[in-house]
Structures are given as structure tokens and as C-alpha cells.
C-alpha positions in Angstrom: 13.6 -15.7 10.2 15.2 -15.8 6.9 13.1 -18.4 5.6 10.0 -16.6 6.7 11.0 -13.7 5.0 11.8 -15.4 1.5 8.3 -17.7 2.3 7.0 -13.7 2.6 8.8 -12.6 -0.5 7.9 -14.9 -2.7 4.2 -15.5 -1.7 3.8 -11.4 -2.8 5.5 -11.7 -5.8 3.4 -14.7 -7.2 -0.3 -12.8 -6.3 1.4 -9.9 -7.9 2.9 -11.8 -10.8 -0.7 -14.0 -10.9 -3.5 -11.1 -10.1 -1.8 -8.0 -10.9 -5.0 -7.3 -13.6 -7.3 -7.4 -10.9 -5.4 -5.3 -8.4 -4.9 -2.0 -12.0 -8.7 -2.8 -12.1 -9.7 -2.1 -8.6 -7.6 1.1 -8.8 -9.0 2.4 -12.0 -12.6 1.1 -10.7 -12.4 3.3 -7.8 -10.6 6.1 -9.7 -13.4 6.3 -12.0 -15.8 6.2 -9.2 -14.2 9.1 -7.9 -13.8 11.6 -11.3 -17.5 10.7 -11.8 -18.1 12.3 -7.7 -16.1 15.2 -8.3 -17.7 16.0 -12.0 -21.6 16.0 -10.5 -20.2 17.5 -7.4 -19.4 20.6 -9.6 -22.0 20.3 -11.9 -24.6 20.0 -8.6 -23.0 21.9 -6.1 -20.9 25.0 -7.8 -22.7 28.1 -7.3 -21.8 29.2 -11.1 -23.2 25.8 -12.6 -26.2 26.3 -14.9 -28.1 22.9 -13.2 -27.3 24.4 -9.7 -28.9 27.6 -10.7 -32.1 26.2 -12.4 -32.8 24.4 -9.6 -32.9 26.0 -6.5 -33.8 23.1 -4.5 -31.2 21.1 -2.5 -33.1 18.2 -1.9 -34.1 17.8 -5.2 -29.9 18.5 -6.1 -29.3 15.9 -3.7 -31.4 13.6 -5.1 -29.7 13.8 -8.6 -26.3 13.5 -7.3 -27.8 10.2 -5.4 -29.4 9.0 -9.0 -25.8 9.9 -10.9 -23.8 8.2 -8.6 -26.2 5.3 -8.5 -26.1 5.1 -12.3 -22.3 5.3 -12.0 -22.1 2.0 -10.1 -23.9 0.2 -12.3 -21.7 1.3 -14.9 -18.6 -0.1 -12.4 -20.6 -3.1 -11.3 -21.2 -4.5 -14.6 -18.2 -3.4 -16.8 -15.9 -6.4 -17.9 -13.4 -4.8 -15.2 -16.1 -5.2 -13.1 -17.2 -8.4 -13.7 -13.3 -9.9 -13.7 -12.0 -8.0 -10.3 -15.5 -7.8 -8.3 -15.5 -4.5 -7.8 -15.4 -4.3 -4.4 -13.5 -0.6 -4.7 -13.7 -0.1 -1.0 -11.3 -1.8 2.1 -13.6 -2.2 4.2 -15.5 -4.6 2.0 -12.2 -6.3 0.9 -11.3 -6.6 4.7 -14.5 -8.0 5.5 -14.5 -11.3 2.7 -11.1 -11.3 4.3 -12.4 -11.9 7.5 -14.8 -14.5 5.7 -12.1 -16.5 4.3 -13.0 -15.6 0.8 -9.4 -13.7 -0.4 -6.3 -14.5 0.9 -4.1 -12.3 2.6 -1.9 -10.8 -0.6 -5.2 -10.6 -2.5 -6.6 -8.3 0.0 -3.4 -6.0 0.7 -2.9 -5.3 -2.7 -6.4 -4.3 -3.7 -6.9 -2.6 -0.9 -3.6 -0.7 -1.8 -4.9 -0.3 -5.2 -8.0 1.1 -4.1 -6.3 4.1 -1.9 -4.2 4.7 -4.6 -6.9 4.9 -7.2 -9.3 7.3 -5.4 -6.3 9.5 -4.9 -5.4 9.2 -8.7 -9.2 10.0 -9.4 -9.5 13.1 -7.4 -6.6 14.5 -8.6 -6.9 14.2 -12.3 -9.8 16.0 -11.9 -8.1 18.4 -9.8 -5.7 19.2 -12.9 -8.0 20.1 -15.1 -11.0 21.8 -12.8 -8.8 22.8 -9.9 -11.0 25.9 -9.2 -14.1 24.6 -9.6 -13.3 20.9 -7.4 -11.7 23.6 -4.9 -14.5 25.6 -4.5 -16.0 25.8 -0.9 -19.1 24.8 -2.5 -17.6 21.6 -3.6 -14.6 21.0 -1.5 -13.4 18.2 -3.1 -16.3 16.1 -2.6 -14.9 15.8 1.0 -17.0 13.9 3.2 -16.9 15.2 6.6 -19.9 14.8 9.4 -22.7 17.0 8.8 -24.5 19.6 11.4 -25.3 17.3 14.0 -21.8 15.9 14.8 -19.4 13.7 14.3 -21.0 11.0 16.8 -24.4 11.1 14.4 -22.0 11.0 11.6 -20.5 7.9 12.9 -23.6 6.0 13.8 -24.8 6.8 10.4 -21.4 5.4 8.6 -22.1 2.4 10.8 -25.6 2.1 9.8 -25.1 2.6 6.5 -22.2 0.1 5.9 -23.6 -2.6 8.0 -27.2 -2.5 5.5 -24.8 -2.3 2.2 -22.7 -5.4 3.6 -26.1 -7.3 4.8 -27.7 -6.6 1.3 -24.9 -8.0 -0.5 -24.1 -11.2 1.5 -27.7 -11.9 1.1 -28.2 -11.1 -2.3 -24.8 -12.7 -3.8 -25.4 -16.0 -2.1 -28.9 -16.2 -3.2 -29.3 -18.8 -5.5 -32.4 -17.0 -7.8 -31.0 -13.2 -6.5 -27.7 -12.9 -7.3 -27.2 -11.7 -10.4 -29.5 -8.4 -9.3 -26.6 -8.1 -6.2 -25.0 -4.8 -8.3 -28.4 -3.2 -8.8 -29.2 -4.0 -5.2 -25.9 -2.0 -4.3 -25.8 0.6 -6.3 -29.7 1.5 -5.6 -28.0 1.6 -2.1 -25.8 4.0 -3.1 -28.0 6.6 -4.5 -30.5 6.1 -2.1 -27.9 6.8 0.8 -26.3 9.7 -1.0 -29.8 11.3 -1.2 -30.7 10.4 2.2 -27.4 10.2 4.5 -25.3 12.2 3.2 -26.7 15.2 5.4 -25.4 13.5 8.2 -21.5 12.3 7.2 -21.1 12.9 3.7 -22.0 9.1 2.9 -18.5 7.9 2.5 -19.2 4.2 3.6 -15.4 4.0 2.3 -11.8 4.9 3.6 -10.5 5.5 0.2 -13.1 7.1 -0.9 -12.7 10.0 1.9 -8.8 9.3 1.5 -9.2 9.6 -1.9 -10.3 13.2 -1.5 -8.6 14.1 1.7 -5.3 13.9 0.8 -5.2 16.4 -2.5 -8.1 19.0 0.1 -6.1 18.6 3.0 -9.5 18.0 4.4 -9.2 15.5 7.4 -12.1 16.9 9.5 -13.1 13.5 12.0 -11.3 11.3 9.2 -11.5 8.7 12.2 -14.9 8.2 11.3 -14.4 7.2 8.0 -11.6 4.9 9.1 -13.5 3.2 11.7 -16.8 3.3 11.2 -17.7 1.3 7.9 -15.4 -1.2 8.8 -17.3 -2.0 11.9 -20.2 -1.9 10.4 -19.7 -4.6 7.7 -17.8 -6.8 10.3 -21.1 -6.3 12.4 -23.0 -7.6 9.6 -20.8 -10.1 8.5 -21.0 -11.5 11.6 -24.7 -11.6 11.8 -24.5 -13.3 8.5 -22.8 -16.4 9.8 -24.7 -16.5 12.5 -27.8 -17.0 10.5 -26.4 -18.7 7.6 -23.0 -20.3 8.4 -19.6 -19.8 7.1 -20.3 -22.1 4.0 -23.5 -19.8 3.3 -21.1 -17.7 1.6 -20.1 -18.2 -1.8 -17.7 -16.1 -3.4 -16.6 -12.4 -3.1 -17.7 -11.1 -6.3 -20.7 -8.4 -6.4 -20.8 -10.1 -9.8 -20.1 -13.3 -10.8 -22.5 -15.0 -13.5 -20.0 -14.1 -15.9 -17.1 -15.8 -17.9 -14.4 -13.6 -16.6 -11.5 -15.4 -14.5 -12.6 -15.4 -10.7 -9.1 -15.3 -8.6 -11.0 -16.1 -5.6 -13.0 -19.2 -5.9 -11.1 -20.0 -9.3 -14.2 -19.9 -11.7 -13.5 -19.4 -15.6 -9.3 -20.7 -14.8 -9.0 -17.8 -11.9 -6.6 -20.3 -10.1 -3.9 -20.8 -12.9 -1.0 -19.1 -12.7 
């Protein structure tokens, strides 16, 4: 037991010794994701904002804060932080190129630590400085929590949702003429489901993400969902993936790789020396 233990010990401390830029980079990734949600949720959703009172329609609010976060993933996608770490800033995607084969097991513990502790970090350095405002009922944190029809509608959305965002990225990243367009593919996702879902769950699609504003809120309303639900739906889609395609159908775990930043997954650009 002893040896396993040391075998244990020292297989954490050389990912963290190795990848520890990647794992700050997921966290910051994710952070930023999340002080960019809570900044349009006050400027679109506080009663006392100027753009919330000069447009009084809430589809047509909706539909910006679907277009802003879009644009935000881009900006995430294709940063150089981006580029190096593959910005998957969300577990369930980590879990599922785990499940794939495509990031080994202290890879995927620490970014996915990374990532809870980034949306947290996010939210609440917000918090600090707009604490009323991100407070507001209005705005609540940007928590998501299922909409008027339930939490059982909200989970079949998170489902759906997740399982089209993983299917669209496992198609387009292993594409041979497609992938570099994978980020714009996933981030016209994201605005389009923000716009369109997020009625029914909050479009999370992401257990840090609703962690991320859960835990300052205190907001936990069906967090279940959130836990469960994309998960499930990427593994669903994963899953039909390699039934199509094959296991060696899919490449790498990056949402962007046709860049010369370090790849510590596939080892592209050095990503395998230590």
C-alpha cells in the first residue's frame, strides 16, 4: 500500500510540476468566462441599467446577452491561454476526453479543480466590487436554475444541449478541412443556446459554471441538474461518436490546436517534455 501511495504521490506531483501553466490557465479561462456573465447580466438584466431600460424587450435582451457571451468565447477560444490549455473550462468536457483516452488521469483532476475554483474566483471578484447590483433579484448572481416549466424540462434541455455542443466539437476538431473553425462552431453554440435555452435551465451546460455562482448566491435550486445532466449528455454523444467513427477518429482534446503552443496531451510543439 505504501508503494501505491508514493506511485500516487509522485505521479501528482510531476503533472503538477510539468502542466501546472495549463491547470492557472483553465482557472483564469473560466474565471474570465464568468466576470464577463455577471457584467452583461447587470448590464442586461438590472432594472436600473440604462440598456435594460431602452429596450424593453426581453427577447431582444436575451438575445444580446447570447451575442456577448458568444463573442466572449471567442475571445477564450482563441487567446494564447486558449490556444496552449484548450480551453475546455468545463468538467464535463474534461471528463468526457477523459473517458476518450485523450488526458490522463492527473491532467483531468487538476483542471477540472482549476475550473471550479476559477468560476468561483470569477463570480466573486465581481461580487466585491458590484455586490448590489450581481445581488440583485434581477440578476441573482447569474444563477442558473430551471426555468417555469420545471426542473425535469430543465434537465432534458441540459442534456440536449450538452450532447449537440460535445457532437459539434468531436466532429468539427477531428475534421481534417474543419477544425480550425471548431471555436467558432462552439461559441456560435453558446450564444445561440443562451438566447434560445436559457428560458428553460439557465443554459449552464457546465457544473462550475453553476458552482461558480452558487456557492458565493447560496443559490442551489435543483443544482443536481447541473451536476448530472451535461455530463450525460456529452458521454451520450461521445459515445455515439465512436460508434460512427472509432476510438482513433478522435485526435486531440484541444478546441484549438493549429497553433504552436505546447499541447500536453498529444505532445505537439514539445507538450511531452518535462
Amino acid at each position: 500500500m505504501a508503494v501505491s501511495l508514493s506511485a500516487l504521490e509522485r505521479g501528482a506531483l510531476a503533472s503538477l510540476s510539468s502542466h501546472w501553466p495549463e491547470y492557472l490557465m483553465e482557472a483564469g479561462l473560466l474565471g474570465a468566462f464568468m466576470v464577463s456573465a455577471c457584467l452583461f447580466g447587470v448590464l442586461y438584466g438590472l432594472p436600473g441599467s440604462p440598456v435594460r431600460q431602452a429596450i424593453p424587450s426581453p427577447f431582444v435582451l436575451q438575445l444580446l446577452g447570447g451575442l456577448s457571451m458568444g463573442l466572449t468565447a471567442i475571445a477564450i477560444f482563441y487567446s494564447p491561454w486558449g490556444k496552449q490549455s484548450g480551453a475546455h473550462i468545463n468538467p464535463s468536457v474534461t471528463l468526457t476526453f477523459f473517458r476518450l483516452g485523450k488526458i490522463k488521469f492527473w491532467d483531468a483532476l487538476f483542471y477540472i479543480a482549476a475550473q471550479f475554483a476559477g468560476a468561483v474566483l470569477g463570480v466573486v471578484l465581481v461580487a466585491q466590487f458590484l455586490r448590489q447590483q450581481v445581488s440583485d433579484p434581477a440578476v441573482r448572481y447569474v444563477a442558473t436554475t430551471p426555468g417555469s416549466r420545471g426542473p425535469w424540462v430543465a434537465l432534458a434541455a441540459e442534456f440536449i444541449i450538452s450532447a449537440g455542443m460535445m457532437s459539434a466539437v468531436l466532429y468539427f476538431s477531428n475534421h481534417h478541412r474543419f477544425s480550425k473553425y471548431t471555436p467558432l462552431v462552439a461559441s456560435t453554440l453558446v450564444a445561440t443556446y443562451i438566447t434560445l435555452e436559457a428560458p428553460l435551465s439557465g443554459m449552464s451546460m457546465n457544473p462550475a459554471r453553476t458552482f461558480g455562482s452558487a456557492l458565493p448566491s447560496g443559490i442551489w435550486d435543483h443544482f443536481w441538474i447541473y451536476l448530472t445532466a451535461p455530463l450525460l449528455g456529452m458521454l451520450t454523444a461521445s459515445d455515439f461518436y465512436l460508434w460512427r467513427k472509432g476510438r482513433q477518429a478522435v485526435k486531440c482534446c484541444k478546441l484549438h490546436h493549429d497553433n504552436a503552443k505546447r499541447c500536453i496531451f498529444c505532445g505537439a510543439n514539445g507538450g511531452f517534455a518535462s
